[in-house]
N, CA, C, O and CB atoms as a CASP TS submission, in Angstrom:
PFRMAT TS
TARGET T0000
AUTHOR 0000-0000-0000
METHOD Language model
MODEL 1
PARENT N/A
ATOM      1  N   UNK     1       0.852  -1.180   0.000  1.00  0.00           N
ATOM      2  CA  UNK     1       0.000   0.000   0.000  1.00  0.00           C
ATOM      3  C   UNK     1       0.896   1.242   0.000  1.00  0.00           C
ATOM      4  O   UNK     1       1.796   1.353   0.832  1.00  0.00           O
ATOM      5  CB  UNK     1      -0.969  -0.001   1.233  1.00  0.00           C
ATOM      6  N   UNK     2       0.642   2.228  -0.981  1.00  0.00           N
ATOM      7  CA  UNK     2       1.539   3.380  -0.979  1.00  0.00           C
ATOM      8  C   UNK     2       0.778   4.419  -0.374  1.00  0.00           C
ATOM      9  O   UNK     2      -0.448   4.366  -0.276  1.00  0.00           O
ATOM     10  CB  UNK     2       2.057   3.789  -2.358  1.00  0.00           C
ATOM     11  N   UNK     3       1.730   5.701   0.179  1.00  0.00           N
ATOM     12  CA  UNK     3       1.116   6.344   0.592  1.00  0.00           C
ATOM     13  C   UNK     3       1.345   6.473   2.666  1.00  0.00           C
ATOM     14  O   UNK     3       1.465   5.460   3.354  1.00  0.00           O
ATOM     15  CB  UNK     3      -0.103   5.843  -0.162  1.00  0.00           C
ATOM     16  N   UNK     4       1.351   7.928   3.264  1.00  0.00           N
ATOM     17  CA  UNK     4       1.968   7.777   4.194  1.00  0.00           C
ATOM     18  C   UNK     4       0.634   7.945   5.424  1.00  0.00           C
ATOM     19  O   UNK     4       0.712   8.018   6.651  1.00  0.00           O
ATOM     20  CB  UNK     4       3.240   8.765   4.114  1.00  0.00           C
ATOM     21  N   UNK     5      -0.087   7.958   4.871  1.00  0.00           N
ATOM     22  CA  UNK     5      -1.538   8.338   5.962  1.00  0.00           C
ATOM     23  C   UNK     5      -1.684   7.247   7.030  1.00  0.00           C
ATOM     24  O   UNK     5      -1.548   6.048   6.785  1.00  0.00           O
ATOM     25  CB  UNK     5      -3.214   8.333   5.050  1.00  0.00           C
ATOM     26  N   UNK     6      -1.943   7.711   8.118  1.00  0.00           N
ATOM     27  CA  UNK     6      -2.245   6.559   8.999  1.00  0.00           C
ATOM     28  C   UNK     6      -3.818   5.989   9.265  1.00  0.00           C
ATOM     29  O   UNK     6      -4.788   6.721   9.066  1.00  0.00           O
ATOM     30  CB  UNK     6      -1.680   6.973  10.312  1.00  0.00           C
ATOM     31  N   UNK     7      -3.896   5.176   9.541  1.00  0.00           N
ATOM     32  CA  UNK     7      -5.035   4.478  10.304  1.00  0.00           C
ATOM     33  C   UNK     7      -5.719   4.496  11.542  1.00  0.00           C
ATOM     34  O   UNK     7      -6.863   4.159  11.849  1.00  0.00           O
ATOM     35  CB  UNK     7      -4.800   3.553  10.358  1.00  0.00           C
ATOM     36  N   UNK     8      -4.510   5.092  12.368  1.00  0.00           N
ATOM     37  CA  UNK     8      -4.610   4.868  14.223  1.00  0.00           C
ATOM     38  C   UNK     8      -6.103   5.490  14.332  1.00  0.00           C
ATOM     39  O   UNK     8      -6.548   6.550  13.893  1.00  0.00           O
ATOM     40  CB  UNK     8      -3.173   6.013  15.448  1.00  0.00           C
ATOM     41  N   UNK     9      -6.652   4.562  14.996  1.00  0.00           N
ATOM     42  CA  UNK     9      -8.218   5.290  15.959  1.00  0.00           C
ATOM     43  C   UNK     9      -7.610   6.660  16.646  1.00  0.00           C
ATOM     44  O   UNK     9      -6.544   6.666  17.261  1.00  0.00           O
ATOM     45  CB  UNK     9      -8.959   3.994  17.643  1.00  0.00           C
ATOM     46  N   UNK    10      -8.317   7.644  16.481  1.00  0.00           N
ATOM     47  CA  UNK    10      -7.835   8.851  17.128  1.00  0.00           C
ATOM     48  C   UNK    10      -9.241   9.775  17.158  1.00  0.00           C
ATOM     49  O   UNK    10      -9.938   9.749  16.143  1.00  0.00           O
ATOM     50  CB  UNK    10      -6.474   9.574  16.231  1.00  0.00           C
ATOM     51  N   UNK    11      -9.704  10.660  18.399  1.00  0.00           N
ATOM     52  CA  UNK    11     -10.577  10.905  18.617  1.00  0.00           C
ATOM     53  C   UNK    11     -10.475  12.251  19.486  1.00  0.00           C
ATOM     54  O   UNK    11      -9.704  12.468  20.420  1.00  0.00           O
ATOM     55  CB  UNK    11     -11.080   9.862  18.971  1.00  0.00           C
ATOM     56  N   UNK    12     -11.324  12.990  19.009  1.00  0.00           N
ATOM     57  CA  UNK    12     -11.047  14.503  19.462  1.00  0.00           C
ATOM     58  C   UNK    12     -11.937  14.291  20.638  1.00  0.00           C
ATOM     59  O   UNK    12     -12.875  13.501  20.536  1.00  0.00           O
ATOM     60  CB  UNK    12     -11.500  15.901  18.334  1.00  0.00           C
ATOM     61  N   UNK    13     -11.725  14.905  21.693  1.00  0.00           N
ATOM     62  CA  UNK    13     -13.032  15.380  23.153  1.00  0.00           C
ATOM     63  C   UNK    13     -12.367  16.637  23.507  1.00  0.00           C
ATOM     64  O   UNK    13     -11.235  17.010  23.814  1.00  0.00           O
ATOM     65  CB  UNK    13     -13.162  14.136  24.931  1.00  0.00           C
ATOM     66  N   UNK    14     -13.451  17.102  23.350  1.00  0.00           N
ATOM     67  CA  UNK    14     -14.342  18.111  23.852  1.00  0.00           C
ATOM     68  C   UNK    14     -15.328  18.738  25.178  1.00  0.00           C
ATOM     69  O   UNK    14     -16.510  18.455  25.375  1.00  0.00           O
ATOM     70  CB  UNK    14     -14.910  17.945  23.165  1.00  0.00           C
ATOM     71  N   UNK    15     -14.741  19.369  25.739  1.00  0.00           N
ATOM     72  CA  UNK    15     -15.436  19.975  27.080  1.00  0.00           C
ATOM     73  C   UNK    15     -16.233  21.075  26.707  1.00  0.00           C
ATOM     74  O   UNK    15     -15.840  22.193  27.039  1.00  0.00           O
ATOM     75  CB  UNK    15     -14.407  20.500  28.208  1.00  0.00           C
ATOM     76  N   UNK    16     -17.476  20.936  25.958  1.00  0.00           N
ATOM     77  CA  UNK    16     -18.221  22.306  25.993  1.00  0.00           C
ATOM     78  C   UNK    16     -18.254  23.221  26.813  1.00  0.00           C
ATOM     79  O   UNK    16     -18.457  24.351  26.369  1.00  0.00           O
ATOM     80  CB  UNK    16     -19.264  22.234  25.941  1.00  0.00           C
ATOM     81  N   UNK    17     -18.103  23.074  27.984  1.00  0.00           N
ATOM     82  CA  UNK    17     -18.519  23.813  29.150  1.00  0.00           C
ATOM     83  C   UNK    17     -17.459  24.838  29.341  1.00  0.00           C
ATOM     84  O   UNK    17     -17.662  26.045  29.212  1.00  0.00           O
ATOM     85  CB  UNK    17     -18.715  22.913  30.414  1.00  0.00           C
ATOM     86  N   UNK    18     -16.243  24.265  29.676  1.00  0.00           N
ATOM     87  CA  UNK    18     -15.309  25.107  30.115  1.00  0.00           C
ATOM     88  C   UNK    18     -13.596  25.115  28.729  1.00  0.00           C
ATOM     89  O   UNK    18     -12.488  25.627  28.892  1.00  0.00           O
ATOM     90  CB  UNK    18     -15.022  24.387  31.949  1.00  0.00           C
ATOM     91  N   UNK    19     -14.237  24.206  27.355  1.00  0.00           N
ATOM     92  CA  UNK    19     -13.013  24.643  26.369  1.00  0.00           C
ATOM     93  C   UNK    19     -12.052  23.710  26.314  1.00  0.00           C
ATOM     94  O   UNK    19     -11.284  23.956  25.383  1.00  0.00           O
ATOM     95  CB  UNK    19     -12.286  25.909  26.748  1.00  0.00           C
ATOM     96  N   UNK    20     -11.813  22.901  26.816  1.00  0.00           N
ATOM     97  CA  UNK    20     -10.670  21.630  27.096  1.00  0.00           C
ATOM     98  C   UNK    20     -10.629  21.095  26.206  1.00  0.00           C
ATOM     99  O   UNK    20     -11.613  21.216  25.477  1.00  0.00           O
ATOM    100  CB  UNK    20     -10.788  20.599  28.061  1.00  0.00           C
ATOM    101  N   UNK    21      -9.480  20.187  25.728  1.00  0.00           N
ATOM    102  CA  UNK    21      -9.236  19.659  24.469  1.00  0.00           C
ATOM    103  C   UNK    21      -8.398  18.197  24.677  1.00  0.00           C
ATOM    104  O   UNK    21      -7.318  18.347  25.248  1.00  0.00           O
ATOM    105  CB  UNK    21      -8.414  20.794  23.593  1.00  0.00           C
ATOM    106  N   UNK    22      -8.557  17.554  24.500  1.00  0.00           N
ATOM    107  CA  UNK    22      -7.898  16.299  24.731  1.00  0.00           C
ATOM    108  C   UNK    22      -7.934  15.569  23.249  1.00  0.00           C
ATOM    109  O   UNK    22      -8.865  15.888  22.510  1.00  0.00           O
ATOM    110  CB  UNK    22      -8.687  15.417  25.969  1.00  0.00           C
ATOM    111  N   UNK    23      -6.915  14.554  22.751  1.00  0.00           N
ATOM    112  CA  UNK    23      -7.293  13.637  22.173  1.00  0.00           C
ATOM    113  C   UNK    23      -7.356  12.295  22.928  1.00  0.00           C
ATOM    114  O   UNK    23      -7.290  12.297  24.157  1.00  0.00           O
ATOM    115  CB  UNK    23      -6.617  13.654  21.175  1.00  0.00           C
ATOM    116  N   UNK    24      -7.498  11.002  22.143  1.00  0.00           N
ATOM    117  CA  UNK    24      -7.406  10.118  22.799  1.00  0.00           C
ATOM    118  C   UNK    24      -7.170   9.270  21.280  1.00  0.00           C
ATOM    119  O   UNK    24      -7.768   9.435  20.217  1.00  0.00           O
ATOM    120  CB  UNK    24      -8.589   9.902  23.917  1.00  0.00           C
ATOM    121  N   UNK    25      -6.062   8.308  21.626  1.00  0.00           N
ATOM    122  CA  UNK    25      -5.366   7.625  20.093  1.00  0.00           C
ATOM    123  C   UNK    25      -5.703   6.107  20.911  1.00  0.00           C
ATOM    124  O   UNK    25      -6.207   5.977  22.026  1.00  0.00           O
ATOM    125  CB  UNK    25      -3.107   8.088  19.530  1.00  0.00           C
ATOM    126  N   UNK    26      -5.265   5.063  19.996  1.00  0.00           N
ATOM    127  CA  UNK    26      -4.606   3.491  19.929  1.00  0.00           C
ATOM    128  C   UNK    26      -3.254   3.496  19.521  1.00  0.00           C
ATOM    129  O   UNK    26      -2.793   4.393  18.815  1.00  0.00           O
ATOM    130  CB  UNK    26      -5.336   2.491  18.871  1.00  0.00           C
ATOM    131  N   UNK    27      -2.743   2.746  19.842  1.00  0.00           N
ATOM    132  CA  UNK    27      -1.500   2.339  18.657  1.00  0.00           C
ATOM    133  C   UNK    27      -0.905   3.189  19.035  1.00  0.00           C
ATOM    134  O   UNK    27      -0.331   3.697  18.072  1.00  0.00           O
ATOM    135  CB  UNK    27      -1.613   2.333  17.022  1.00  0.00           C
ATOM    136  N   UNK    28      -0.487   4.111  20.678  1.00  0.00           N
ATOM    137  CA  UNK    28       0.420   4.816  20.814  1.00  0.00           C
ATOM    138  C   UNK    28       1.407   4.564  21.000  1.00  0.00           C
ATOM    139  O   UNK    28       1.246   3.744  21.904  1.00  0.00           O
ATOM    140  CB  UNK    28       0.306   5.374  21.329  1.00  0.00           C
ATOM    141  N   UNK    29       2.698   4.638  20.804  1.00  0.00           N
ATOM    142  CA  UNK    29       4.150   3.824  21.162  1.00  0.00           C
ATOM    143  C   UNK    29       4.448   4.944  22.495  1.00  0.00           C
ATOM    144  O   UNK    29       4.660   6.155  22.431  1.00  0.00           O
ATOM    145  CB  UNK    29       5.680   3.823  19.556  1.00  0.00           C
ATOM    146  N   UNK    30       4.383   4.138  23.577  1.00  0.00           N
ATOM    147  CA  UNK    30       4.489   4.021  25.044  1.00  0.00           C
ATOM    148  C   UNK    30       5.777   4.030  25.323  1.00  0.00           C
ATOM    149  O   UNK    30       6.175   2.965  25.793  1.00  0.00           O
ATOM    150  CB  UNK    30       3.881   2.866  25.638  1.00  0.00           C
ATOM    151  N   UNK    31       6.911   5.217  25.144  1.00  0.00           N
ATOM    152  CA  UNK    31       7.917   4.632  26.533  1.00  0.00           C
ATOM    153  C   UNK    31       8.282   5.067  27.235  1.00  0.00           C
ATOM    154  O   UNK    31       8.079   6.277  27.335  1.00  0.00           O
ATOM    155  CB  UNK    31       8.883   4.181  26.563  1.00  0.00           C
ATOM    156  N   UNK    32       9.189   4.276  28.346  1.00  0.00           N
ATOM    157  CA  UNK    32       8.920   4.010  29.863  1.00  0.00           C
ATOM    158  C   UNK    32      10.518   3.725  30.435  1.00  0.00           C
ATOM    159  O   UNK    32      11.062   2.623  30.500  1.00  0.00           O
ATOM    160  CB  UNK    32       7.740   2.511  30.124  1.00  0.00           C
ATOM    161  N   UNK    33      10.981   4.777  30.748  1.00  0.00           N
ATOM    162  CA  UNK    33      12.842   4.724  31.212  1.00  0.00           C
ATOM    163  C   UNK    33      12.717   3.690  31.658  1.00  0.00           C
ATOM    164  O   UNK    33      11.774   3.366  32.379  1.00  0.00           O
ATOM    165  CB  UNK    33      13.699   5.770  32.360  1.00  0.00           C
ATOM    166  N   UNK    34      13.993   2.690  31.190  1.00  0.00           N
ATOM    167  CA  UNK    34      14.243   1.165  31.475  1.00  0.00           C
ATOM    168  C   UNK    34      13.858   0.368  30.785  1.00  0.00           C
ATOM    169  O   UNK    34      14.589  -0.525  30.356  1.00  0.00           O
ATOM    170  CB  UNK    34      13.848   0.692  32.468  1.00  0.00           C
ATOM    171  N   UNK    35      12.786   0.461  30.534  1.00  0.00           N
ATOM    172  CA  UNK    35      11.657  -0.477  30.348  1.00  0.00           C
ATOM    173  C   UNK    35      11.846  -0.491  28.178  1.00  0.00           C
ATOM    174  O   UNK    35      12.528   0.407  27.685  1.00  0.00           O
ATOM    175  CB  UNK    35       9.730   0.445  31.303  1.00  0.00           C
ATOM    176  N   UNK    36      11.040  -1.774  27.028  1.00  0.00           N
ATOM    177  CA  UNK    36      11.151  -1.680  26.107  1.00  0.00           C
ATOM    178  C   UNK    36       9.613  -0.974  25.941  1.00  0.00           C
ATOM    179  O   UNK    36       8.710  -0.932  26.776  1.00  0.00           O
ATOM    180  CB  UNK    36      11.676  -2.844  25.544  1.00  0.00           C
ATOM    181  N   UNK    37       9.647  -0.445  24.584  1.00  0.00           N
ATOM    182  CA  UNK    37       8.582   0.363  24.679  1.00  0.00           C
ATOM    183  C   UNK    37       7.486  -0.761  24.338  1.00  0.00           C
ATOM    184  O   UNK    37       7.773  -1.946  24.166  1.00  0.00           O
ATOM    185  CB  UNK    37       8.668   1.702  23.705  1.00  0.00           C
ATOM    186  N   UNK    38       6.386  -0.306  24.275  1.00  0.00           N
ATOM    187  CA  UNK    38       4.996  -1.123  24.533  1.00  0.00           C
ATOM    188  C   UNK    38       3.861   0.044  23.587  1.00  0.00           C
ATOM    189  O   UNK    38       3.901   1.191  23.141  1.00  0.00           O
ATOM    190  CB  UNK    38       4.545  -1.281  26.678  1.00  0.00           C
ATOM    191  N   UNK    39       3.328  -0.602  23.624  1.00  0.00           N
ATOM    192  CA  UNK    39       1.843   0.316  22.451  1.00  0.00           C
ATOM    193  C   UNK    39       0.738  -0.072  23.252  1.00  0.00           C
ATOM    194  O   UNK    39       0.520  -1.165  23.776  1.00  0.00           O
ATOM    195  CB  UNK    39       1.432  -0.402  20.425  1.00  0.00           C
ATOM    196  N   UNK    40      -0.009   1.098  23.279  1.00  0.00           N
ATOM    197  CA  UNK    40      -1.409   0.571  23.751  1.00  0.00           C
ATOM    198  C   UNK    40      -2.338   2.418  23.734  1.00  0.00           C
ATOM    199  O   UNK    40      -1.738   3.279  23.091  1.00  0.00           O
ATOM    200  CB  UNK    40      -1.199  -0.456  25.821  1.00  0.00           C
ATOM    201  N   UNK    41      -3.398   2.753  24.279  1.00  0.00           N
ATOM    202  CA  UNK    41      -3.743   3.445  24.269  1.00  0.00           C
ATOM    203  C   UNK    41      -3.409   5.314  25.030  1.00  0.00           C
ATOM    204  O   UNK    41      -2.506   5.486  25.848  1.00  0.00           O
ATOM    205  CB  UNK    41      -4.437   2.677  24.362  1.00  0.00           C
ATOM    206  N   UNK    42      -3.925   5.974  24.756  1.00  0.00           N
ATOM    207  CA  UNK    42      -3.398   7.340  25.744  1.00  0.00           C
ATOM    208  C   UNK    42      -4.432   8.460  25.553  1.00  0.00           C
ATOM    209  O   UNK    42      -5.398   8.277  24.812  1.00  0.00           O
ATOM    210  CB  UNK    42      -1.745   8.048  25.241  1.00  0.00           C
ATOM    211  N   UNK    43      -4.283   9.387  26.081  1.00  0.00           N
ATOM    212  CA  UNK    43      -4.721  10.182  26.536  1.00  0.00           C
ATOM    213  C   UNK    43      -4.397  11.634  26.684  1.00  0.00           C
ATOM    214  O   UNK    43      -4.398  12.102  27.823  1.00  0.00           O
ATOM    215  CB  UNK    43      -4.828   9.725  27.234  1.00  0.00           C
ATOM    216  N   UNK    44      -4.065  12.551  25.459  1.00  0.00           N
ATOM    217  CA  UNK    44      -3.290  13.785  25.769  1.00  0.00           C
ATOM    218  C   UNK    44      -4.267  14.986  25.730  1.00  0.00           C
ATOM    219  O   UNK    44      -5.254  15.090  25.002  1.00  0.00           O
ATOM    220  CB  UNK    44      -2.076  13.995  24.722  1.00  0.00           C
ATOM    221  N   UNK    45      -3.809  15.879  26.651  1.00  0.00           N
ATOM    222  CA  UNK    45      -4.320  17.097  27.117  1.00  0.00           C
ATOM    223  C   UNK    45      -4.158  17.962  26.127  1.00  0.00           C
ATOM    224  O   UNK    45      -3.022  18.334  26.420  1.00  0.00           O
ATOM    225  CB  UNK    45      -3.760  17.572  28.288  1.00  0.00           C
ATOM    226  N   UNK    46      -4.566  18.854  24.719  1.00  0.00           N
ATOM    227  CA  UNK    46      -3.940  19.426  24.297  1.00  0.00           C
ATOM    228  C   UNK    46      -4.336  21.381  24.561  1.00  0.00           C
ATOM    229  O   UNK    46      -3.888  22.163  23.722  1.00  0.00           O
ATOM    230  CB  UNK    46      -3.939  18.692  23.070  1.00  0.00           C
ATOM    231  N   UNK    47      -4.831  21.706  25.273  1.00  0.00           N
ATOM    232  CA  UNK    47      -5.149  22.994  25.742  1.00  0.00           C
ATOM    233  C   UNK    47      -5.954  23.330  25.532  1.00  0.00           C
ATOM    234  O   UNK    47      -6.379  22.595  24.641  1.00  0.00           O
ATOM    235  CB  UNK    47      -4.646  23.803  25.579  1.00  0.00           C
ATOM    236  N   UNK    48      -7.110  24.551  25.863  1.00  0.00           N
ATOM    237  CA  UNK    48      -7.835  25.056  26.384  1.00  0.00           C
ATOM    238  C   UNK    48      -8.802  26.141  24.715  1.00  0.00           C
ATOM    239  O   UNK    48      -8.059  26.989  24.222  1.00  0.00           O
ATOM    240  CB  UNK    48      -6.903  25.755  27.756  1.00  0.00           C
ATOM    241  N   UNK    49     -10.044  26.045  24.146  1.00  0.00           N
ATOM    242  CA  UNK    49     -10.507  27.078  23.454  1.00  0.00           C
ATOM    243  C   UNK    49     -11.201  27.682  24.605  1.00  0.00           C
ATOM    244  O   UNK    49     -11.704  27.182  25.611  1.00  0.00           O
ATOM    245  CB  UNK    49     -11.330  26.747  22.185  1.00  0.00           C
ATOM    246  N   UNK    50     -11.062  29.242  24.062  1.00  0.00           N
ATOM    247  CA  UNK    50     -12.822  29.646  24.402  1.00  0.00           C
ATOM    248  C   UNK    50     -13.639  29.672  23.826  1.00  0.00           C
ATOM    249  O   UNK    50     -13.710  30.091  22.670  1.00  0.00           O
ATOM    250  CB  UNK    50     -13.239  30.613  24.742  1.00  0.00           C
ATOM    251  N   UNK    51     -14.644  29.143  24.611  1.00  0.00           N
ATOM    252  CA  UNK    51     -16.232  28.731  24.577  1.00  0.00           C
ATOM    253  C   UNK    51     -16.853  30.059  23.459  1.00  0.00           C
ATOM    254  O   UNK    51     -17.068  31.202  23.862  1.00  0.00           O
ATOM    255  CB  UNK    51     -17.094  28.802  26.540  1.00  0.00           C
ATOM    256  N   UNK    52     -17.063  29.610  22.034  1.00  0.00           N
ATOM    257  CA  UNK    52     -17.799  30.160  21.154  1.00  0.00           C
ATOM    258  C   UNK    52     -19.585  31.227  21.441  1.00  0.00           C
ATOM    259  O   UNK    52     -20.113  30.516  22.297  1.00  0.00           O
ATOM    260  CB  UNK    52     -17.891  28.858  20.384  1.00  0.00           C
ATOM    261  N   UNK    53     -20.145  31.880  21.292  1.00  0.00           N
ATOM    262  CA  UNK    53     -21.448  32.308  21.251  1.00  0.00           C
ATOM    263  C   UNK    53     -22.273  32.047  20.760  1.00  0.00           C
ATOM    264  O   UNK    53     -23.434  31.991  21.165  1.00  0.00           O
ATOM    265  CB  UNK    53     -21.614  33.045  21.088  1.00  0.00           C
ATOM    266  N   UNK    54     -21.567  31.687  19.134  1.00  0.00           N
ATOM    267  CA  UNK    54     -22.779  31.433  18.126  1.00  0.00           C
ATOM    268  C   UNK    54     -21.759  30.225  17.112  1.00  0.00           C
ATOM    269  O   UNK    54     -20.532  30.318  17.081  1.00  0.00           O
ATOM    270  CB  UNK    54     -23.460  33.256  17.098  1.00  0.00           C
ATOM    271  N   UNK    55     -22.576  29.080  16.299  1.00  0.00           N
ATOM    272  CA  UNK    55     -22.480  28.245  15.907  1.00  0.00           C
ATOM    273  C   UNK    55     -21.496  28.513  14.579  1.00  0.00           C
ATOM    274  O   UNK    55     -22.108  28.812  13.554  1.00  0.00           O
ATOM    275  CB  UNK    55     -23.663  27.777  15.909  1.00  0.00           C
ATOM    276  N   UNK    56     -20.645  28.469  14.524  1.00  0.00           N
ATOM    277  CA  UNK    56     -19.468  28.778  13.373  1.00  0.00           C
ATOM    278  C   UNK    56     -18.438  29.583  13.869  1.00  0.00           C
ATOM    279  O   UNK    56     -17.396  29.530  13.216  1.00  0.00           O
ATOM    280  CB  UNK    56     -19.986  29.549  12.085  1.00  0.00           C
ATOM    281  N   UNK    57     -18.450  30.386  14.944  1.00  0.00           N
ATOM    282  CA  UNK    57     -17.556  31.246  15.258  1.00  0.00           C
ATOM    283  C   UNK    57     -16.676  30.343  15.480  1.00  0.00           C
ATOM    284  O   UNK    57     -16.831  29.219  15.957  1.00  0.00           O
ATOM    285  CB  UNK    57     -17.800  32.177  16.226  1.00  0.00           C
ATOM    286  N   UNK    58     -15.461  31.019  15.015  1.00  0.00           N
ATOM    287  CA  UNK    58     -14.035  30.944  15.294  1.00  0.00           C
ATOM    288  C   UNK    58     -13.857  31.444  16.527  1.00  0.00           C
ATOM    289  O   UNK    58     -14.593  32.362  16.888  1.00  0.00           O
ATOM    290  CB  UNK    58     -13.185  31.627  14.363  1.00  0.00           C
ATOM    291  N   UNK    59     -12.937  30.978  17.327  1.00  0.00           N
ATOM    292  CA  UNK    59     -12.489  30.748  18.340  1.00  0.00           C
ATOM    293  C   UNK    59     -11.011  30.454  18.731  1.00  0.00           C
ATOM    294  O   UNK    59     -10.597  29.309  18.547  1.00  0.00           O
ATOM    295  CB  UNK    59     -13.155  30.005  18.583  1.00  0.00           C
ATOM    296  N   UNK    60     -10.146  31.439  19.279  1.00  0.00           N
ATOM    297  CA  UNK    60      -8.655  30.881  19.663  1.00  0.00           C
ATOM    298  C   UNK    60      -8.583  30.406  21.069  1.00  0.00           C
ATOM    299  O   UNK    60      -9.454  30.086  21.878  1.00  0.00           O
ATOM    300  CB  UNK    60      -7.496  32.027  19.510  1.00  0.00           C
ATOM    301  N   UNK    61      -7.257  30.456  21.123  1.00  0.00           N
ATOM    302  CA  UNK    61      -6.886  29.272  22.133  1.00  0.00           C
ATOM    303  C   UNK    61      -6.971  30.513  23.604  1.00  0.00           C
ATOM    304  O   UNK    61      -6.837  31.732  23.495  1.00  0.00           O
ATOM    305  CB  UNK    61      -4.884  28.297  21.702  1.00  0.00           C
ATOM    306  N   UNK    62      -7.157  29.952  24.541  1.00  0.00           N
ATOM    307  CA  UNK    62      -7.195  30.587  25.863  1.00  0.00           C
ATOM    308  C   UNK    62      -5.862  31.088  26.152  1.00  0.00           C
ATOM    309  O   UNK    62      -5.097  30.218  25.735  1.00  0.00           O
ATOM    310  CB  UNK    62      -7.660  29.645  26.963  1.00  0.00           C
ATOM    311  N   UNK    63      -4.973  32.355  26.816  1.00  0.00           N
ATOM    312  CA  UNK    63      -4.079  32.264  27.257  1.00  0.00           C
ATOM    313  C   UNK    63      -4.021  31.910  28.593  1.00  0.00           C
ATOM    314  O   UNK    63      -4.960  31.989  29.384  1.00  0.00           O
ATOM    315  CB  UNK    63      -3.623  33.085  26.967  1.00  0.00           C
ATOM    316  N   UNK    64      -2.775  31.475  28.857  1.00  0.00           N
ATOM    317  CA  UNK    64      -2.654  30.774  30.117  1.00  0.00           C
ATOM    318  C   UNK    64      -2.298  31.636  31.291  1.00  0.00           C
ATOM    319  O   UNK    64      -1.697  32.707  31.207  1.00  0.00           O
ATOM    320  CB  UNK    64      -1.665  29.732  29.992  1.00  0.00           C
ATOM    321  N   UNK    65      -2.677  31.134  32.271  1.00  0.00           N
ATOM    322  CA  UNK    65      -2.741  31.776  33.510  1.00  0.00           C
ATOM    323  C   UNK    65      -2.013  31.848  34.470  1.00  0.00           C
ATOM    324  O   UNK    65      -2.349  32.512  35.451  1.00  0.00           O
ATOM    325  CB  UNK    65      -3.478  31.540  33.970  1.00  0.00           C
TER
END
């Protein structure tokens, strides 16, 4: 198969309420000082929008506090 696109399950969440951003993947390569690396799932935080008004608005990222 040519071509460099991946497959991995990967999934955006979303905190309406307060703007939070996380993904959540499979097939993450895991490593772990000492240890050989391992794959399995995760969980990353990726920062903060603010909360939109109206349905299309653009929206940047929160500055931090």
């Amino acid at each position: 198969m040519a071509g460099t696109g991946s497959l991995q399950p990967r999934v955006l969440i979303l905190d309406t309420a307060q703007g939070h951003l996380w993904t959540w993947e499979e097939n993450v390569r895991l490593d772990q000082p000492g240890k050989a690396p391992t794959f399995g799932a995760a969980v990353i935080y990726q920062g903060r929008v603010r909360p939109g008004s109206r349905i299309g608005e653009l929206v940047g990222q929160v500055p931090r506090e």
